[in-house]
C-alpha positions as CSV (number, residue, x, y, z in Angstrom):
1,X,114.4,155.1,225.5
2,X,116.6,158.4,224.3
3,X,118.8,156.2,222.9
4,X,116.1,154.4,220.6
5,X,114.7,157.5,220.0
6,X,118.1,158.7,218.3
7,X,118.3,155.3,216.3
8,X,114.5,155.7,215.0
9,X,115.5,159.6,214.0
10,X,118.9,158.4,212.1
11,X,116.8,156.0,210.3
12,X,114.0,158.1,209.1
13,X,117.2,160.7,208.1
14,X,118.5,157.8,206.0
15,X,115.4,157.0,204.3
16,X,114.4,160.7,203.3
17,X,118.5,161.1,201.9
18,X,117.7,157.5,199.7
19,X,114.3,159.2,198.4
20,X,115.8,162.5,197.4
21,X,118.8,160.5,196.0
22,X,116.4,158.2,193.8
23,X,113.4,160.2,193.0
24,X,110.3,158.4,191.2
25,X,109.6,159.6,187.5
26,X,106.4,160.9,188.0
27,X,105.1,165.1,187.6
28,X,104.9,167.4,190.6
29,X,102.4,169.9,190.7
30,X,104.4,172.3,188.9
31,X,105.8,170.4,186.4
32,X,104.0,169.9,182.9
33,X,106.3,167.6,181.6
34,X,108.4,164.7,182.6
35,X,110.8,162.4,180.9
36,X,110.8,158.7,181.4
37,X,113.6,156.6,180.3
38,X,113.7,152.9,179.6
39,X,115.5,152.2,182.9
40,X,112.5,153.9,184.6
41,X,110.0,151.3,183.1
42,X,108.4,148.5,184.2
43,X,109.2,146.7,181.5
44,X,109.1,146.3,177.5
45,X,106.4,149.0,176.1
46,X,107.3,148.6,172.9
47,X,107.3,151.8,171.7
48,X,110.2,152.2,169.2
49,X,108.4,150.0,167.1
50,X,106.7,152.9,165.5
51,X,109.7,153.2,163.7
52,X,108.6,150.0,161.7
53,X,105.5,150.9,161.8
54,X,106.8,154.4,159.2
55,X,108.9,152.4,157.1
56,X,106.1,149.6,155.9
57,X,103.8,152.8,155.5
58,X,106.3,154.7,153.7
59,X,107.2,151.8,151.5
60,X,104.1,151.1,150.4
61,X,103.1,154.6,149.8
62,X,106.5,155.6,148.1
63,X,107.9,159.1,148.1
64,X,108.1,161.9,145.3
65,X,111.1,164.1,144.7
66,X,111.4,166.9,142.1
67,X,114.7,168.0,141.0
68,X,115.6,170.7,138.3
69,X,118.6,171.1,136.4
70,X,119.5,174.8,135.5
71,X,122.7,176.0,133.3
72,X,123.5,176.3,129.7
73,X,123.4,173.8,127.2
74,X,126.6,171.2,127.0
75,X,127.0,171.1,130.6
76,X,126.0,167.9,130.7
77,X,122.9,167.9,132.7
78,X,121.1,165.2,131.5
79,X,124.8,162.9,132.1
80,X,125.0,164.1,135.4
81,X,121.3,163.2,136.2
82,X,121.4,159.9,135.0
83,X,124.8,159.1,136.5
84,X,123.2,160.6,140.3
85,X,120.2,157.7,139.6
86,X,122.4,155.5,137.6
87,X,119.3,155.0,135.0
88,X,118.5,156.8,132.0
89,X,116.0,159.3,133.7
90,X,116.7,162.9,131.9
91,X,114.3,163.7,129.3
92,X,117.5,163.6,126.5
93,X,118.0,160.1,127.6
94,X,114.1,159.0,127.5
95,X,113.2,161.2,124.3
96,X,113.6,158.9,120.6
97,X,115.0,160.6,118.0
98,X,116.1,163.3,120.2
99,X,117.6,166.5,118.4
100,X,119.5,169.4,120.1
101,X,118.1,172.7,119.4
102,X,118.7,175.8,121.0
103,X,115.7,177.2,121.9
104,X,114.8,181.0,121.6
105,X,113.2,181.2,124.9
106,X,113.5,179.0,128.3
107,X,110.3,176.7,128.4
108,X,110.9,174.2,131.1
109,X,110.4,170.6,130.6
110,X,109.5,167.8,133.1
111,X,109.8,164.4,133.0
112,X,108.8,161.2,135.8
113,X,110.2,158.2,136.5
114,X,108.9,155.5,139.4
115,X,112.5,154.3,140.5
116,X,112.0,151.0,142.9
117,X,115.1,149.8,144.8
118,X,115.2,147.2,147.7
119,X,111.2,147.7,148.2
120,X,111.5,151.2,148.7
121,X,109.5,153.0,145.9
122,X,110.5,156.9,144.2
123,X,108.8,158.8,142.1
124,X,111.4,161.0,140.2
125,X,110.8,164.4,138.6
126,X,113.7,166.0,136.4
127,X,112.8,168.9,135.6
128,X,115.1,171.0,132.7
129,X,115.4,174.3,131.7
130,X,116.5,174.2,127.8
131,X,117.3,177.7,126.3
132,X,118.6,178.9,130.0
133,X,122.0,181.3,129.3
134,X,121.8,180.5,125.1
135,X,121.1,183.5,124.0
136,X,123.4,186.6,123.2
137,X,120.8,188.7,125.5
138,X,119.6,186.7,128.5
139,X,118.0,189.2,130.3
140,X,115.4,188.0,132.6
141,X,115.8,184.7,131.6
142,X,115.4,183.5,134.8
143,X,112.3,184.7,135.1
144,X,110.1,181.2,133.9
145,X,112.1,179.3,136.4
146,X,110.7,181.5,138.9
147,X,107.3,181.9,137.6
148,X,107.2,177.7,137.2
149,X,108.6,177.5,140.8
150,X,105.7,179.7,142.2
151,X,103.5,177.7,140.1
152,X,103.9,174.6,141.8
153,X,103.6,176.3,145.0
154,X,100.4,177.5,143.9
155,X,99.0,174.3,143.0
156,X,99.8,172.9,146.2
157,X,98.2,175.8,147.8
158,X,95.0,175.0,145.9
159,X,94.6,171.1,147.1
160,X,95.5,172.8,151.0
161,X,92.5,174.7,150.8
162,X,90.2,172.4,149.3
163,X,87.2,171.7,151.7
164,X,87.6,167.7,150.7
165,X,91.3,167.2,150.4
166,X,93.0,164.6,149.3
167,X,94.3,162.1,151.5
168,X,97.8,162.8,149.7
169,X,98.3,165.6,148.1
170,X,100.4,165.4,145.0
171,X,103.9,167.1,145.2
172,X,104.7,168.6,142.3
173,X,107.3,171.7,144.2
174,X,110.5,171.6,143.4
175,X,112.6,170.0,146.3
176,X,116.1,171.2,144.8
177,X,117.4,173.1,142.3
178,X,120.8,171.7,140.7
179,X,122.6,175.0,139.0
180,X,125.6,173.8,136.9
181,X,128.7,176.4,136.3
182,X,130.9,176.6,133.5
183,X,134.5,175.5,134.4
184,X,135.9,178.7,133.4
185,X,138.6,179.7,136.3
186,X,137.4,182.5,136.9
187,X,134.4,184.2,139.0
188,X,131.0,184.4,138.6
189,X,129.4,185.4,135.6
190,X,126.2,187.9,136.0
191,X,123.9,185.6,135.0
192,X,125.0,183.3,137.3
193,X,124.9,185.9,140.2
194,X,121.4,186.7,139.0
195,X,119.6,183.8,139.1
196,X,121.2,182.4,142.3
197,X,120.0,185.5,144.2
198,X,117.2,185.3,143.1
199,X,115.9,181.3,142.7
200,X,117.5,180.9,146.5
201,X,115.1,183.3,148.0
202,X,112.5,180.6,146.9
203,X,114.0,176.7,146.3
204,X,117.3,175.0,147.5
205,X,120.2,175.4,145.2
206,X,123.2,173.3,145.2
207,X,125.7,174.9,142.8
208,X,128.0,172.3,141.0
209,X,130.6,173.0,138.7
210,X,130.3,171.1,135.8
211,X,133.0,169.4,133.3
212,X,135.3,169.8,136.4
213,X,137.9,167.4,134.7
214,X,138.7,170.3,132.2
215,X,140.7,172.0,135.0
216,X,144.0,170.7,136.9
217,X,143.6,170.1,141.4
218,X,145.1,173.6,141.5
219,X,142.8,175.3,139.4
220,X,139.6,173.7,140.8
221,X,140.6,175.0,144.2
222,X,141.2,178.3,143.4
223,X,137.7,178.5,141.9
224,X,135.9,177.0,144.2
225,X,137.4,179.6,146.3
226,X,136.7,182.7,144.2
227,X,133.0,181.3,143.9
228,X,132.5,180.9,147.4
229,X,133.9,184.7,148.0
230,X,131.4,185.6,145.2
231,X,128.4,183.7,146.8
232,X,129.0,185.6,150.3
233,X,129.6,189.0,148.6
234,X,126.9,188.6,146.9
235,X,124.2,187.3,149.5
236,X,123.6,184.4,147.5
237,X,122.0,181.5,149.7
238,X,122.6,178.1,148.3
239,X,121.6,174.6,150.4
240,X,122.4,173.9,153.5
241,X,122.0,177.6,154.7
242,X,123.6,177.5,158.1
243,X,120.4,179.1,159.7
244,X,118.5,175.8,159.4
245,X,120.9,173.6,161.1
246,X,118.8,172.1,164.1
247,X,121.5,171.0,166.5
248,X,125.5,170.6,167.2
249,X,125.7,167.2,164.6
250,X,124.0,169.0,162.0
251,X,126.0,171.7,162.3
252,X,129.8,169.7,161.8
253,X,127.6,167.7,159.2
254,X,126.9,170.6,157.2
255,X,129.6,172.6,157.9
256,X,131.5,169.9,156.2
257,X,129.6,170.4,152.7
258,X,129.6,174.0,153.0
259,X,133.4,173.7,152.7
260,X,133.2,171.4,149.5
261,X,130.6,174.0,148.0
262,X,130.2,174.0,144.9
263,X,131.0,170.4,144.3
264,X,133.2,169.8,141.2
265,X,131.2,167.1,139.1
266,X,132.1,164.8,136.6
267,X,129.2,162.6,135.0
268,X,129.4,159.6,132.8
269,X,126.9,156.8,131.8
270,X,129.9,154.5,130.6
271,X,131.6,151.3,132.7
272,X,135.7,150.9,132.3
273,X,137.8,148.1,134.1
274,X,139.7,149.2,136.3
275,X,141.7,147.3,138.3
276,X,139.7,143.7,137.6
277,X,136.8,146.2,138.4
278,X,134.2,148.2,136.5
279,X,133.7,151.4,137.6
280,X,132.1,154.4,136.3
281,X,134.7,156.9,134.2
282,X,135.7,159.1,131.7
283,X,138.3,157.4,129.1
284,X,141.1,159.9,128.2
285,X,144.7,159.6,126.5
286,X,146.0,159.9,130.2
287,X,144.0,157.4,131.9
288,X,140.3,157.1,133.2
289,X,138.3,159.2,135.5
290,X,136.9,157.7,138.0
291,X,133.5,159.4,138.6
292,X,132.5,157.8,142.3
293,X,136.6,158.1,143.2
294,X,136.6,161.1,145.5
295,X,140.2,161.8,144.8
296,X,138.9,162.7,140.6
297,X,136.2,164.3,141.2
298,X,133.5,165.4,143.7
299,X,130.6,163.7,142.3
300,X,130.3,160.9,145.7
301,X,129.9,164.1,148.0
302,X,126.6,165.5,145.6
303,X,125.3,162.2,145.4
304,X,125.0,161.8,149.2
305,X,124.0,165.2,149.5
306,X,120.9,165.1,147.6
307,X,120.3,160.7,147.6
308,X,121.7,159.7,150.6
309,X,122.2,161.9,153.5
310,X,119.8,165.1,153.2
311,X,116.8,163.8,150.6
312,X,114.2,164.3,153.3
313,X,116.0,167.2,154.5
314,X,115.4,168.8,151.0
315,X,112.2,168.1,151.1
316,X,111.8,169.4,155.0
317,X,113.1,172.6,153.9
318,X,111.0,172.5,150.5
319,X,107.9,172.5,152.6
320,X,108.9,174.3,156.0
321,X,110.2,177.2,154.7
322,X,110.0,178.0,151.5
323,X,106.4,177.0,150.6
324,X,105.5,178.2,154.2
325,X,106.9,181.8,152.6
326,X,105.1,181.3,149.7
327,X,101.7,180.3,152.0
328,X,102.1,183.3,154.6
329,X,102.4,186.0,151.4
330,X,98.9,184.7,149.7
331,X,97.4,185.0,153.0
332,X,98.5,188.1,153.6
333,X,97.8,189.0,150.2
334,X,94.3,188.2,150.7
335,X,93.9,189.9,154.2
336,X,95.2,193.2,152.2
337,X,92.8,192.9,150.2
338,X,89.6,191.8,152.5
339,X,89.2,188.5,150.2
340,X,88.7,185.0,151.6
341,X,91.8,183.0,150.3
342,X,90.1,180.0,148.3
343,X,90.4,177.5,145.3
344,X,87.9,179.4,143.9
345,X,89.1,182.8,144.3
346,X,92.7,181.1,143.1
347,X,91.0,179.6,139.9
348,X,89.6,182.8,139.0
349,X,92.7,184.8,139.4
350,X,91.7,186.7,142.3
351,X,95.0,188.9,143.7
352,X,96.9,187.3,140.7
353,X,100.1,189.2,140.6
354,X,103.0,188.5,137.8
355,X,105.1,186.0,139.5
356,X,108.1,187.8,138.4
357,X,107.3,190.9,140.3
358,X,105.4,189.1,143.1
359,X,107.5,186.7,144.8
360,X,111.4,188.4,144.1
């Protein structure tokens, strides 16, 4: 009888080791959350279809993306833009009769495009900035880019606090902010300083330098180098900002672009053969640059920056951050001032401030 008693005890021993060794997926009292993986389940749940179920929605609904073009004129911006979307989409390409003028002052300039590839549906907004850095004295010339920024912001603001809101709010806030630099060799000019401190306290900027062909491998290193020593020195915070990296992989992701920042660019609408096959390029005496050849230029790495690898990102970071900035000010604005934050009280200019002054 001991003797069966002894077996019976090892046994119930053995059992209470296999539980603690395999223990069932299910909450204690203590926990509030528990994770169940797909070799805990019964069977086929089904559940990473949702991930179908977003991609019919966002097909049939499209997406909008707003992207502004800053620098001086002959930078070719409205190249560059066309050659990132491979369509004539900058309003210099869509505009007959087009004339170059200088202008006087900066008045910013918008133009849309529904761009439709492989079912997938974009509404494209290139916004420009002609007159930026034209003048002898460009003081302050920044100063409509930020007032238009905050404008945008605003608007969106507006359709937030709407008792009936729409079902989809139009996006009209700009998602990124393209700033081209002159391929001098040198450093940063003041204006360039300027308006990068203070249009990256409010959009993403991804500063490119533009023409890039103009300078020899040698020469495009050192500047990139003396830019990047200027953009720390300076405080300057240009897209991807390190503090917004959500986990290890984004980190070596970006971390990798941060290193190529800013991205020497070459753009070109025109098709050469090369080697039995067209590609885009630049035709010169000593050959053709190859726009999309990584070894010419750094054009492929911008494209997938802003197209393929952190577009929703942009946007993410568009709405997360700097619009949330822009949303927390106006409400404190409004608690300063004991007024309800409303459309109305927006439309009648209630705790309107100059831009300028207001959001810096």
């Amino acid at each position: 009888m001991e003797e069966e008693k002894e077996v019976m005890e090892e046994m119930e021993v053995e059992e209470r080791v296999v539980e603690i060794e395999h223990p069932l997926p299910c909450l204690s009292e203590s926990d509030t959350q528990g994770i169940i993986k797909g070799r805990d389940l019964f069977g086929y749940v089904g559940i990473e279809a949702v991930l179908d179920q977003m991609r019919r929605k966002t097909m049939k609904a499209g997406f909008e993306f707003n992207i502004m073009v800053v620098g001086q004129s002959g930078l070719g911006k409205s190249t560059l833009v066309n050659t990132l979307f491979k369509s004539k989409v900058s309003r210099k390409s869509c505009t007959p009769n087009y004339e170059e003028k200088i202008s006087k002052t900066v008045h910013l300039q918008s133009v849309s495009h529904i761009i439709e590839e492989k079912g997938v549906k974009m509404k494209l907004t290139v916004i420009d900035t002609p007159g930026f850095g034209d003048q002898i004295n460009n003081e302050n010339c920044w100063e409509p880019i930020v007032q238009y920024v905050n404008e945008q912001y605003e608007k969106y603001l507006k359709e937030e606090l709407n008792v009936n809101r729409k079902k989809r709010i139009p996006d009209s806030r700009v998602h990124c902010c393209v700033y081209f630099l002159p391929a001098t060799g040198h450093w940063l000019r003041p204006i360039d300083v300027e308006f990068m401190r203070r249009l990256g306290k409010i959009v993403s900027i991804v500063p490119v330098i533009a023409k890039a062909d103009t300078l020899t491998l040698e020469e495009r290193l050192e500047f990139k180098q003396r830019i990047r020593q200027d953009l720390q020195a300076n405080g300057i915070r240009v897209y991807p900002q390190k503090e917004y990296d959500e986990d290890a992989e984004d980190r070596i992701l970006n971390d990798k672009i941060r290193e190529n920042i800013p991205f020497a660019v070459v753009g070109t609408d025109k098709e050469h053969q090369v080697n039995g096959n067209k590609v885009l390029g630049r035709k010169t005496k000593w050959g053709i640059i190859e726009v999309e050849n990584v070894a010419h230029c750094e054009f492929a790495h911008l494209r997938d920056l802003l197209i393929r690898s952190h577009l929703q990102d942009l946007k993410d970071v568009t709405h997360n951050i700097h619009y949330e900035t822009y949303r927390v000010k106006r409400l404190n604005e409004s608690n300063a001032n004991g007024v309800v934050l409303s459309p109305l009280t927006l439309e009648n200019g209630t705790l309107e401030k100059s831009d300028a002054e207001s959001h810096l």
